[in-house]
N, C-alpha and C positions, 0 to 999 in steps of 0.2 A: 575488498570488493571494489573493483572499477566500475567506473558510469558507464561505461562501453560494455561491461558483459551483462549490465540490467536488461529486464525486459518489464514491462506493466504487466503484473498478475492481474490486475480491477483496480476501476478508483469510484470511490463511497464519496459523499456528499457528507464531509464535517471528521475533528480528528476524532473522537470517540469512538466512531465505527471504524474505523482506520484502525487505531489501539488494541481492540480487541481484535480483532485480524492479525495484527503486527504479532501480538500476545500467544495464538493460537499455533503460530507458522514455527515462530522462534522453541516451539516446546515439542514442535518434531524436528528441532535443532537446523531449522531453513533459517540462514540468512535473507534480513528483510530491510529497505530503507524505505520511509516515505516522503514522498515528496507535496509538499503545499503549496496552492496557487497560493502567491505570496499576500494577496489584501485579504483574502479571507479569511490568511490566518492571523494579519495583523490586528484585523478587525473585529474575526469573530462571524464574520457574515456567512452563510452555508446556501444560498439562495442563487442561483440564474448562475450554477459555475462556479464559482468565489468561492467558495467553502470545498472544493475539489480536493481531493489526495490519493496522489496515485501510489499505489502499492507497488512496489519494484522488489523484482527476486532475481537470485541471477539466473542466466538464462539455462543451467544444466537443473534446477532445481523448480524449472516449470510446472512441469507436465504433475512431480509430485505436490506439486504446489496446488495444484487447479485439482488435485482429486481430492487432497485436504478439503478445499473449501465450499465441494462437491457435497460432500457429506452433512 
């Protein structure tokens, strides 16, 4: 998976909701990476942004991506 064919499916506020997302995507066999604002994962903090993670798919695995999490 290259960083160039990602696209941001949502980004949640903290990894937990993220995990279970990642969790969901990956068992209709969709590759998934996520990505953390970096202090909020060192910190723990999920407040004003900080706690961000963006969920990236690649980008041919969108569309069924976004009806997955439609559901």
């Amino acid at each position: 998976m290259k960083d160039s064919d990602l696209k941001e499916l949502t980004a949640v506020e903290g990894s937990m909701e993220a995990e279970i997302i990642k969790s969901k995507l990956e068992s209709f066999q969709i590759p998934v990476l996520l990505r953390f604002e970096s202090a909020g994962h060192i910190f723990g903090i999920t407040m004003n942004g900080l706690g961000k993670v963006s969920i990236m798919v690649p980008e041919s695995f969108l569309e069924e991506a976004k009806k997955i999490l439609a559901e």
